[in-house]
C-alpha positions as CSV (number, residue, x, y, z in Angstrom):
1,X,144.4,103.9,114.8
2,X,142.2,105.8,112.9
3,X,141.6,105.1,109.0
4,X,140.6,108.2,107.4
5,X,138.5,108.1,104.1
6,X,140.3,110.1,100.8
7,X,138.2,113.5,100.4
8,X,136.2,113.8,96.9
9,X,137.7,115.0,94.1
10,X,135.6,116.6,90.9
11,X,134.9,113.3,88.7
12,X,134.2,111.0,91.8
13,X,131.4,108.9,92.0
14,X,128.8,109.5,95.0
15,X,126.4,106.5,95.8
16,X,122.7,106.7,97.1
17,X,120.6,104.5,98.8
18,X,118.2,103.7,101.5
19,X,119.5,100.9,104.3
20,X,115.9,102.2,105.9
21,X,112.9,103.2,105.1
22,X,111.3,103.9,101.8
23,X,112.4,106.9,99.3
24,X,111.9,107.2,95.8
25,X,114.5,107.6,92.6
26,X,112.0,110.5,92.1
27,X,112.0,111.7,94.8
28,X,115.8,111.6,95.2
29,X,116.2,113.7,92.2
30,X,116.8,117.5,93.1
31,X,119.7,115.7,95.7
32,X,121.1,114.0,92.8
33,X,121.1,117.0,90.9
34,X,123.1,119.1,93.3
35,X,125.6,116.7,93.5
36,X,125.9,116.2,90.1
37,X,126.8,120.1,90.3
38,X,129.1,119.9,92.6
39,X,131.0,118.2,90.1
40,X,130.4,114.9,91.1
41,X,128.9,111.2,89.3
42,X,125.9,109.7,91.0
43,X,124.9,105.7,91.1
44,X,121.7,105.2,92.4
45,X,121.0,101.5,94.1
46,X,118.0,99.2,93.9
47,X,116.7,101.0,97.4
48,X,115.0,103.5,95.2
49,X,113.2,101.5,93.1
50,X,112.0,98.6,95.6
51,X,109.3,99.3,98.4
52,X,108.4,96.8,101.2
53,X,105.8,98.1,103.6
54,X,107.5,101.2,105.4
55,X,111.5,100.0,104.2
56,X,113.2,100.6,101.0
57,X,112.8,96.7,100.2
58,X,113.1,93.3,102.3
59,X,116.2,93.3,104.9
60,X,117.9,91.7,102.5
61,X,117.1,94.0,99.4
62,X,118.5,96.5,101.9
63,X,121.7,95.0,103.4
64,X,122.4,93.7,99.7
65,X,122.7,97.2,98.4
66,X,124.3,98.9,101.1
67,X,127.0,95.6,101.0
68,X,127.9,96.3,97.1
69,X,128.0,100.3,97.6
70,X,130.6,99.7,100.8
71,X,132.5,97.0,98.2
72,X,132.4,98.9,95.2
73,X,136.3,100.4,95.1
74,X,134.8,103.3,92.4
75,X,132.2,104.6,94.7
76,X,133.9,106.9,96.8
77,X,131.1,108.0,99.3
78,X,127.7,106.6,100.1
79,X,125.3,109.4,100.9
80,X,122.0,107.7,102.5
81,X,118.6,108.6,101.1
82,X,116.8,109.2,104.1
83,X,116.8,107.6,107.7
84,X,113.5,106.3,109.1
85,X,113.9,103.0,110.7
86,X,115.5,99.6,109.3
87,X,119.3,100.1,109.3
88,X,119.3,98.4,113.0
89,X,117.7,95.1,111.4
90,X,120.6,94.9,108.8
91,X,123.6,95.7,110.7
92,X,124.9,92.3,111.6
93,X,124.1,90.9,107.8
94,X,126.9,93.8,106.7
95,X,130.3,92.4,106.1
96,X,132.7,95.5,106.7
97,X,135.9,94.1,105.8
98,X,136.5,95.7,102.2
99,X,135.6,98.9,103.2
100,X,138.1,98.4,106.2
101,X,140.9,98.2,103.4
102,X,139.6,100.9,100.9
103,X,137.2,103.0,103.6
104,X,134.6,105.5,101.7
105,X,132.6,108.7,103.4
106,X,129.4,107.4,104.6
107,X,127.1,110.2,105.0
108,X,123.4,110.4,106.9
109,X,121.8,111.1,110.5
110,X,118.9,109.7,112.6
111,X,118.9,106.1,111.7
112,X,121.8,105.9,109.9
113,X,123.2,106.4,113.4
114,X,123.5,102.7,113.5
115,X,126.1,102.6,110.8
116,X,128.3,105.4,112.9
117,X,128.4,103.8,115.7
118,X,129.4,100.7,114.3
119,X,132.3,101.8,112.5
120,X,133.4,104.2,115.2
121,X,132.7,101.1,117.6
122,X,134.2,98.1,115.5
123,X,136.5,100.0,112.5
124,X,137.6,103.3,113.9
125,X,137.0,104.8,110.6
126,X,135.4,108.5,110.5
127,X,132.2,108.9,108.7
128,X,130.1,112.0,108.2
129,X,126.9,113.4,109.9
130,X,125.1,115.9,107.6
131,X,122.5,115.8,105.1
132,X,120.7,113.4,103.3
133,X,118.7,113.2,100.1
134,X,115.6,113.7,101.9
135,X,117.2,117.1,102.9
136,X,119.3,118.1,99.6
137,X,117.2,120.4,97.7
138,X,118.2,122.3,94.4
139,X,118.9,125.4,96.2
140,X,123.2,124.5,96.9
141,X,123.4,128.2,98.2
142,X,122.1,126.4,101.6
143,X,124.6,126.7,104.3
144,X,123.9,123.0,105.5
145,X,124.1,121.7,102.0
146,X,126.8,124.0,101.9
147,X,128.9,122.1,105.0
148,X,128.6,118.9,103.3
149,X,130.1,120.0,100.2
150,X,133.0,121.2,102.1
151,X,133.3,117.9,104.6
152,X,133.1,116.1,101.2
153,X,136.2,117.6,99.5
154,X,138.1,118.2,102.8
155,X,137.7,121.5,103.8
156,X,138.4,121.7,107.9
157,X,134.9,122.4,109.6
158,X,134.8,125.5,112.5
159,X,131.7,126.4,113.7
160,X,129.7,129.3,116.2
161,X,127.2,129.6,117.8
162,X,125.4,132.0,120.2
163,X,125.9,130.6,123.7
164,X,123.0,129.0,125.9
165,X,121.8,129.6,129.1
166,X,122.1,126.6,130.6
167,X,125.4,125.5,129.1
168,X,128.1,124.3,131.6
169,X,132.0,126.2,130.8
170,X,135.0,125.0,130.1
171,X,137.3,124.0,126.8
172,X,137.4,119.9,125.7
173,X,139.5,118.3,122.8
174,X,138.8,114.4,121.8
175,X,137.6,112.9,118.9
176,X,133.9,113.8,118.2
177,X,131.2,110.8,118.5
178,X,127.6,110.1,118.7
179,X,124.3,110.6,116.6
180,X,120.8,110.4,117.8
181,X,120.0,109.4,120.9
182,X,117.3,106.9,120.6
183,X,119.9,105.0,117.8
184,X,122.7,105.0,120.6
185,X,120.4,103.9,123.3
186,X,119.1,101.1,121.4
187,X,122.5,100.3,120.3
188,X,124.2,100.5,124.1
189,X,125.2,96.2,125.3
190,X,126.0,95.4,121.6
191,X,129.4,95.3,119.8
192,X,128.3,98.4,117.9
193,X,128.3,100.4,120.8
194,X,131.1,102.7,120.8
195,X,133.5,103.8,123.6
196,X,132.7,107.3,124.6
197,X,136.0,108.0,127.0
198,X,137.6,110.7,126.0
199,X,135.5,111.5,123.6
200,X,133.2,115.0,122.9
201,X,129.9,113.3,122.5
202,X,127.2,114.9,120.4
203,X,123.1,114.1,120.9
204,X,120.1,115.0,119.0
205,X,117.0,112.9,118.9
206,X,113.3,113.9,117.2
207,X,110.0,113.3,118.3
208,X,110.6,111.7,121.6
209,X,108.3,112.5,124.7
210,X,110.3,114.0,127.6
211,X,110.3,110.9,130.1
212,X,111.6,108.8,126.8
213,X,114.3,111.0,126.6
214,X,115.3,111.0,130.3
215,X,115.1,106.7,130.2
216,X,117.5,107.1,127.1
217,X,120.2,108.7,129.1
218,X,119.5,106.8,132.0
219,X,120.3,104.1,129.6
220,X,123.3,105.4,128.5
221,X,124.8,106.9,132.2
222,X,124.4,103.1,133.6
223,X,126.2,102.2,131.0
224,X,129.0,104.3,131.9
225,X,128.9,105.9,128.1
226,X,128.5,109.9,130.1
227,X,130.9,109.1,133.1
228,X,134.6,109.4,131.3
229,X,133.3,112.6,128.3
230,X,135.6,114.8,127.1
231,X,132.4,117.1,126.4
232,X,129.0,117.4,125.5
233,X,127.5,118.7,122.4
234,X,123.9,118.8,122.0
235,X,122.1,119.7,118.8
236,X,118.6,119.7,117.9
237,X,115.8,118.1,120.6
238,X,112.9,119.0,118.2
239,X,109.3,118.3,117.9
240,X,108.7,116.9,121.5
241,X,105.7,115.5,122.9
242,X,104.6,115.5,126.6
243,X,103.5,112.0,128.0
244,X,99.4,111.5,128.1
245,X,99.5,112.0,132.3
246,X,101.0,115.3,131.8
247,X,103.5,117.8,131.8
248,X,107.3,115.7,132.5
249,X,108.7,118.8,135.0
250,X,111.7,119.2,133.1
251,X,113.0,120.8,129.9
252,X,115.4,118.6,128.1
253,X,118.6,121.2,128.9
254,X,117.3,120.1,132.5
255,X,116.7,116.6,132.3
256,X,120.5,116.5,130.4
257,X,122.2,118.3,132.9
258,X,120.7,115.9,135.3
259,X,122.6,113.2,133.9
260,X,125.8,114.8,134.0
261,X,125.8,116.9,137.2
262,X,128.5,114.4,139.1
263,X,130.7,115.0,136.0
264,X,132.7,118.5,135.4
265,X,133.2,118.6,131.5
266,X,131.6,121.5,129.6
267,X,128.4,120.7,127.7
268,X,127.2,122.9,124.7
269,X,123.2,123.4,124.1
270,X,121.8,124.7,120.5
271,X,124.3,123.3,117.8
272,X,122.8,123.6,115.0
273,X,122.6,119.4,113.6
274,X,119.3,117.3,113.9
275,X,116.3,117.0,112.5
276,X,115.9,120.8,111.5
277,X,117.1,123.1,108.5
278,X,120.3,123.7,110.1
279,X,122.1,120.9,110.2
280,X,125.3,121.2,109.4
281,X,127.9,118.2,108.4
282,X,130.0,117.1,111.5
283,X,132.5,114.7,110.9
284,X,132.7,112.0,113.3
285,X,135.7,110.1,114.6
286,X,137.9,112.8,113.9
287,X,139.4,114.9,116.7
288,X,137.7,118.5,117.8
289,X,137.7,121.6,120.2
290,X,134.9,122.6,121.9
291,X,134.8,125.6,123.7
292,X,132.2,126.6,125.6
293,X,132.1,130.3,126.9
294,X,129.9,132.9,128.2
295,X,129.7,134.9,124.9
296,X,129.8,131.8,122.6
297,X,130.6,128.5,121.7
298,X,133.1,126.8,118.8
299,X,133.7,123.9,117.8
300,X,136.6,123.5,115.0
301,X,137.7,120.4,113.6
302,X,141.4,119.8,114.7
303,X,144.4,118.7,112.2
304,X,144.8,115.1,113.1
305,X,149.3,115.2,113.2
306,X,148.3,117.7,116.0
307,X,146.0,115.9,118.0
């Protein structure tokens, strides 16, 4: 059954902090700002003021503030600072079972991929991919900045984009998973693993050299997470490195449709989420249609009494 977090209302009270690496209250301020104009109150956690080598504090520091923002019944969303690397060594000191009775948005990408799965995986609850402090600049007008606000307060989220060359046809409904790749590889054999059956799963990873990414969903196809989708959504592959021997032989539309040539759903290339300036707010758990055509591509959130 699927637990569905209240939508902001002006007066609500946004949390920040950093269950990764480091990110200043300074430098969180033109985020906190927007959201402040948006109508919304801001707490800021110890994350911002604490530094430990590369994280945002100790593990504990860390897990400590992340545990009393998921507690706290007035915060109503947790927006992450910025991802990096660290949520993975915190997961299993979270306890999950207050926010299981009074669920909040929880709101990043890239690492904080860790967190989605987990609750998809363990609590069924939805939680929101989109923008993060690092990312939030003063300029609101932005259309990614823009999708949050609206994911926030509730709006239904519909999306086109400019079809792809290499993407595969066809029309699939199912609830809407997933994150960044290296996250859910790292993630697959543990109980924060989520079922993908059924499911329209969405990629994006940043980064990565090409044979990485082809191990990844190796990783993921052997463990049977590609053979039961619904559909395939990929967003941003950005900032890729060929290995030291040389060039890989593949693109990444390639070495994906490799992994998912036995299978018949349709797969979408080029949404516009990752690490990139379009990366617009997708909410996860929640039940979507993606159509995949040969003059575009949609993907519209779904009223869940229908689905």
């Amino acid at each position: 059954m699927t637990i569905i977090p209240p939508y902001l209302k002006p007066g609500d009270t946004i949390g920040i902090t950093s269950p990764g690496s480091y990110f200043s209250l300074e430098d969180a301020g033109p985020a906190i700002a927007a959201l402040e104009r948006w109508g919304y109150r801001v707490r800021t956690g110890s994350t911002l003021q604490t530094r430990f080598y590369q994280f945002a504090g100790t593990d504990a520091t860390r897990a400590a503030d992340l545990q009393q923002m998921l507690d706290d019944p007035e915060i109503r969303a947790i927006v992450c600072a910025r991802g990096g690397y660290g949520t993975l060594r915190i997961i299993d000191r979270l306890d999950f079972n207050r926010f299981y009775l009074h669920p909040k948005w929880l709101t990043g990408y890239s690492d904080i991929t860790v967190l989605h799965a987990h609750i998809q995986a363990q609590l069924h609850i939805p939680t929101l991919h989109a923008e993060m402090c690092i990312d939030l600049k003063s300029d609101t007008r932005d259309a990614s900045a823009f999708s949050l606000r609206r994911a926030l307060r509730g709006d239904r989220l519909s999306y086109e984009i400019p079809p792809d060359a290499a993407n595969r046809q066809g029309t699939a409904r199912g609830i809407l998973v997933g994150g960044n790749l290296s996250l859910l590889a790292a993630l697959a054999g543990s109980p924060s693993a989520m079922d993908t059956d059924g499911k329209i799963l969405f990629l994006e990873d940043v980064a990565e050299k090409f044979y990485h990414i082809d191990s990844m969903l190796y990783t993921l196809r052997r463990s049977g997470r590609l053979s039961f989708l619904a559909g395939l959504l990929i967003g941003g592959f950005t900032r890729l490195k060929e290995d030291d021997e040389g060039p890989f032989g593949q693109t990444v539309q390639q070495i994906i449709l490799d992994k998912v040539k036995e299978f018949d759903f349709p797969v979408c290339f080029g949404f516009p989420a990752g690490h990139q300036h379009e990366n617009y707010a997708l909410k996860l758990g929640l039940p979507y249609e993606l159509t995949v055509r040969p003059d575009y591509c949609r993907l519209a959130e779904e009223a869940v009494s229908g689905f």
